[in-house]
C-alpha positions as a Markdown table, in Angstrom:
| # | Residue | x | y | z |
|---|---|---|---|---|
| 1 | Unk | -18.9 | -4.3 | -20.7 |
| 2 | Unk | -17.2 | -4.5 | -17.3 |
| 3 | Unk | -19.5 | -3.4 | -14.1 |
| 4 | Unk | -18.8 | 0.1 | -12.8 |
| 5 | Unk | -19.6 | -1.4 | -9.4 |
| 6 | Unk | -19.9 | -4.8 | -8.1 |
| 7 | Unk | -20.3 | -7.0 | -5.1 |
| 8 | Unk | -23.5 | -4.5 | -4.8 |
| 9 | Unk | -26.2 | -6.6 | -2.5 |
| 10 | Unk | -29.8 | -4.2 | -2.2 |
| 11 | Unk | -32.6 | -3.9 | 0.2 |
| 12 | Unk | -35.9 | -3.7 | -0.6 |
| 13 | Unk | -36.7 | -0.3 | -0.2 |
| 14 | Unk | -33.5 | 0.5 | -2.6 |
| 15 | Unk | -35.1 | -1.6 | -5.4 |
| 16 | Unk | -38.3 | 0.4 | -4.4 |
| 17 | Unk | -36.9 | 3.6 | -4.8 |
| 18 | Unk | -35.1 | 2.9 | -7.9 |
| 19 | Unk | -38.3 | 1.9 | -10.2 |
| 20 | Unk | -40.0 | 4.7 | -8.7 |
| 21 | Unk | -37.3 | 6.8 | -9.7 |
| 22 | Unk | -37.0 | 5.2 | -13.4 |
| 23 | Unk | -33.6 | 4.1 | -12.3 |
| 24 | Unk | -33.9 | 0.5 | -12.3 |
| 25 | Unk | -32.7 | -1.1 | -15.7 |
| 26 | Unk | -30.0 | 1.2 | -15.6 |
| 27 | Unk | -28.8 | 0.6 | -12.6 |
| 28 | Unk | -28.8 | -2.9 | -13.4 |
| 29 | Unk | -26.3 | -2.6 | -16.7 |
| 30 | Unk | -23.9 | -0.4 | -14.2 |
| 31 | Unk | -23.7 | -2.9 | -11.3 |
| 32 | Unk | -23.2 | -6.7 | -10.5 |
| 33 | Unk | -26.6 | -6.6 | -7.8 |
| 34 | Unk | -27.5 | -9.4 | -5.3 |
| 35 | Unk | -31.1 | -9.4 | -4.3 |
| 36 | Unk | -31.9 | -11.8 | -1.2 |
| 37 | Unk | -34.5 | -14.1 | -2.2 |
| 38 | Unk | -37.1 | -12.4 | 0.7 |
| 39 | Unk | -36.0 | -8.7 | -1.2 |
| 40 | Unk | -37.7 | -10.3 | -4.0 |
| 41 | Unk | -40.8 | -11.1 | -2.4 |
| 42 | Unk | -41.0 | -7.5 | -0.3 |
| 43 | Unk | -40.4 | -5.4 | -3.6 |
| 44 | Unk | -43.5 | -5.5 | -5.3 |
| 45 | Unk | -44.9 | -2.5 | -6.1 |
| 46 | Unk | -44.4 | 1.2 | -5.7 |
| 47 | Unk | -47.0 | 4.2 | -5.7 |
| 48 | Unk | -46.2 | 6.5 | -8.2 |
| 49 | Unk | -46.9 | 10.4 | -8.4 |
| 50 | Unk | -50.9 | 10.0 | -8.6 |
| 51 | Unk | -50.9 | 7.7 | -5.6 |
| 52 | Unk | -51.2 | 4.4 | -8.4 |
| 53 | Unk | -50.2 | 1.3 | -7.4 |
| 54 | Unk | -47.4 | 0.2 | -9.7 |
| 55 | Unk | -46.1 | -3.5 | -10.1 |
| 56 | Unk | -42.4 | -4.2 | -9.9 |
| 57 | Unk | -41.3 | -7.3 | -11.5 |
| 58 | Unk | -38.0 | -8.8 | -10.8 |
| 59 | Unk | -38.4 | -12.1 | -12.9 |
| 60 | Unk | -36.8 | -11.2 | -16.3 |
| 61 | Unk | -34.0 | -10.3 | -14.4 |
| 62 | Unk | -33.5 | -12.7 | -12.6 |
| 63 | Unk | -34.7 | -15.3 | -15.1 |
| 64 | Unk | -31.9 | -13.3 | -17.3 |
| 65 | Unk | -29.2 | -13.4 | -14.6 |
| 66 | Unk | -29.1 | -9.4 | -14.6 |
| 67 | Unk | -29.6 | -9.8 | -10.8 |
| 68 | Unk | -28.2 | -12.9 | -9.0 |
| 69 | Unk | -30.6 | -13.7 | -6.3 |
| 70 | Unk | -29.5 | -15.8 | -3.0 |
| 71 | Unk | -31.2 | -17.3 | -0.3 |
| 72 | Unk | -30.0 | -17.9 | 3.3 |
| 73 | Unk | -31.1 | -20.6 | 5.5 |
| 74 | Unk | -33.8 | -20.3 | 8.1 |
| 75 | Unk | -31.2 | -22.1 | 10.6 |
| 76 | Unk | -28.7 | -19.0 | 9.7 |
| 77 | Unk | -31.4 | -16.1 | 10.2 |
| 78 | Unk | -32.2 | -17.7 | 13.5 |
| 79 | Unk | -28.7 | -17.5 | 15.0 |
| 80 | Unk | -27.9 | -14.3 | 13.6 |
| 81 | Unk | -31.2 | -12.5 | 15.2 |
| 82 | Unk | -30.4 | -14.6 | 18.6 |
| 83 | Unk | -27.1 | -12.3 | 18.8 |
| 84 | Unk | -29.3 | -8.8 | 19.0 |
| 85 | Unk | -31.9 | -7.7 | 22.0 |
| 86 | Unk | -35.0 | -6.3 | 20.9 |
| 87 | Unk | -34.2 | -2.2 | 20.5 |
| 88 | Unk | -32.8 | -4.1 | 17.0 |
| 89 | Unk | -35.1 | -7.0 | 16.4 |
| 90 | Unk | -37.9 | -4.8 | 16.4 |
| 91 | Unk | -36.4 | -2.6 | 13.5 |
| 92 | Unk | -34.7 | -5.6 | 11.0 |
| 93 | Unk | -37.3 | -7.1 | 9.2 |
| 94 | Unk | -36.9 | -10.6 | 7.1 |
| 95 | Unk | -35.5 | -8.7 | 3.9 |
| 96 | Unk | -32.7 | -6.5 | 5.7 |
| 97 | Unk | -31.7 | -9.8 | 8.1 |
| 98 | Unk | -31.5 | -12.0 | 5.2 |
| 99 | Unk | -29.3 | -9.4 | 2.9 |
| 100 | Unk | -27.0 | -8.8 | 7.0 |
| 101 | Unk | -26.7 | -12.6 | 7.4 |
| 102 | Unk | -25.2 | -12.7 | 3.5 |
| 103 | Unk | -23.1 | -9.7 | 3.8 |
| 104 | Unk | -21.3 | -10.9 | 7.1 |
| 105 | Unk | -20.5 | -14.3 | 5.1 |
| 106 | Unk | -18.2 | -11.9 | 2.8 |
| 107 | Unk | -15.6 | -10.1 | 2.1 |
| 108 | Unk | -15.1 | -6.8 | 2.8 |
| 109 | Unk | -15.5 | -5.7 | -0.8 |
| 110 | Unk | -19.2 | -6.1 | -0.7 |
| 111 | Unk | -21.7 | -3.7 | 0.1 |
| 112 | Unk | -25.1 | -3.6 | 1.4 |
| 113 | Unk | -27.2 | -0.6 | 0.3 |
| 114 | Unk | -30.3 | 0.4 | 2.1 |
| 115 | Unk | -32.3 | 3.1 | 3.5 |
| 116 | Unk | -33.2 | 1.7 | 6.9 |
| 117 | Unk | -31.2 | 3.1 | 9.6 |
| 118 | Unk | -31.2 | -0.3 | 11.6 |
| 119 | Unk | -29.1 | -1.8 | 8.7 |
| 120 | Unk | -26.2 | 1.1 | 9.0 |
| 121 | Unk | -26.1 | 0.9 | 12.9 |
| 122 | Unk | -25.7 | -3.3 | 12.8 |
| 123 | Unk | -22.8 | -3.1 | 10.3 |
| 124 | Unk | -21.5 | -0.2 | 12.8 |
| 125 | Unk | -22.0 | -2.5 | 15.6 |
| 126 | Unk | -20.3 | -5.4 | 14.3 |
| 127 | Unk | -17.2 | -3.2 | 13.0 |
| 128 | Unk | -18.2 | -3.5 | 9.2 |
| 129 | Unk | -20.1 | 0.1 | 8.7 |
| 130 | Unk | -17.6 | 0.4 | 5.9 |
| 131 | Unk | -19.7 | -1.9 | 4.2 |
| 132 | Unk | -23.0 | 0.0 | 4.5 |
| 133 | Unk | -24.2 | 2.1 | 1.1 |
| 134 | Unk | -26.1 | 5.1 | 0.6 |
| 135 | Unk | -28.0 | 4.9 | -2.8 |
| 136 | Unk | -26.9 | 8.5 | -3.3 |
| 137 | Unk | -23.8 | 7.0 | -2.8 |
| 138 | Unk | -24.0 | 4.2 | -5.2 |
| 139 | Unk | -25.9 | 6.8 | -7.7 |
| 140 | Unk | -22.7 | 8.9 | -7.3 |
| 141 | Unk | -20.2 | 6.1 | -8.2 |
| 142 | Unk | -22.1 | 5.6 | -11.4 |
| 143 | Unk | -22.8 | 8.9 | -12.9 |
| 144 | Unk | -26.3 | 9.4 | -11.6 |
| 145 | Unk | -26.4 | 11.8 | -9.3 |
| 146 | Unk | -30.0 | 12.8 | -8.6 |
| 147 | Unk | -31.5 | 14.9 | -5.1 |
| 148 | Unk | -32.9 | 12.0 | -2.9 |
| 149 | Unk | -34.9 | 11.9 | 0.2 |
| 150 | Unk | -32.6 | 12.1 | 3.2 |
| 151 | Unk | -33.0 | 8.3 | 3.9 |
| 152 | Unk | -31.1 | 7.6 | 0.4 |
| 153 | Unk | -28.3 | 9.8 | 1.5 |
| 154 | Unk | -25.1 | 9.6 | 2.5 |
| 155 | Unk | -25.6 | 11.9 | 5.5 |
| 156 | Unk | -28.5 | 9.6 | 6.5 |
| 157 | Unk | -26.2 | 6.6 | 6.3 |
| 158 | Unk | -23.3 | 8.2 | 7.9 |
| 159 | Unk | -25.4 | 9.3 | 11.0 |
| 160 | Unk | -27.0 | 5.6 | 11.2 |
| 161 | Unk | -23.1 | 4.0 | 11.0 |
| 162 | Unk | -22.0 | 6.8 | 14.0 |
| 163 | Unk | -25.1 | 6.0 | 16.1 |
| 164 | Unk | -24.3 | 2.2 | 16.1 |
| 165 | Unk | -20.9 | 2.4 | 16.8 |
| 166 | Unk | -22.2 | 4.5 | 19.9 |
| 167 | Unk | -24.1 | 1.3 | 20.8 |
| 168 | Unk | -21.0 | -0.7 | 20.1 |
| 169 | Unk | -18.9 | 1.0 | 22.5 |
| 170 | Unk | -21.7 | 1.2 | 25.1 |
| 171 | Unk | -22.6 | -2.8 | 24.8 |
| 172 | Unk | -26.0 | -2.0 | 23.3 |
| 173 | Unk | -28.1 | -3.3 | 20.0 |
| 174 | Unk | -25.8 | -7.4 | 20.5 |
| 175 | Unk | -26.8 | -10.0 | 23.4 |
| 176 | Unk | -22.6 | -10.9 | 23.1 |
């Protein structure tokens, strides 16, 4: 069966959302997904309806190559967080900067998908928001379609992309 939609890398809180949902091992027959190896560590649970802690467990995918996971070198996540002043490093944490620093090493067929608006507006401020993904979005392209909170949504991702292009333009967010 060929993928509905590859070159699909996922934040943490999109892997989150997606066990909580139920969506998970679907998702995962649908798309080719690329999970940074620090994703991995941060997804690791969810709280369901009743406020329970539920385990996520990633290892029989990846142990079964349903998700490809990558790592990027500690000398490569230092130079790319050298290039941004602090009203971004304070938002990007390890996962999201590890799955940036991949993207920006590909083509522009890949896509990142999260639900952090720091994500949308770094891809906006390097001139590759095209590359950002809503998981409303990727939901869509799939045959999913669900209601998500606004974070997951398109809208949410195409207000993030506008606002850092505004930062862009106005020589905010990069150190360059």
């Amino acid at each position: 069966m060929t993928k509905r939609l590859s070159f699909l890398l996922l934040d943490a809180n999109i892997i989150i959302e997606l066990w909580r949902l139920g969506l998970w091992n679907r998702l995962v027959e649908l798309c080719d997904i690329h999970v940074g190896q620090t994703v991995v560590g941060e997804a690791d649970f969810f709280l369901d309806a009743s406020g329970n802690r539920v385990a996520i467990d990633l290892s029989a995918d990846i142990a079964s190559r349903r998700i490809q996971v990558f790592q990027v070198e500690f000398s490569e996540l230092a130079e790319f967080r050298s290039r941004y002043d602090p009203s971004y490093l304070a938002k990007l944490d390890p996962g999201e900067t590890e799955a940036l620093v991949k993207l920006l090493t590909l083509s522009s067929d890949w896509r990142l998908c999260s639900a952090d608006g720091i994500v949308f507006k770094v891809l906006a401020n390097v001139q590759r928001g095209e590359q950002g993904i809503s998981l409303e979005e990727v939901l869509g392209q799939v045959g999913m379609s669900r209601p998500l909170r606004k974070q997951y949504t398109r809208e949410f991702r195409t207000e993030k992309t506008k606002l850092g292009a505004i930062d862009a333009i106005q020589n905010r967010g990069r150190k360059e």
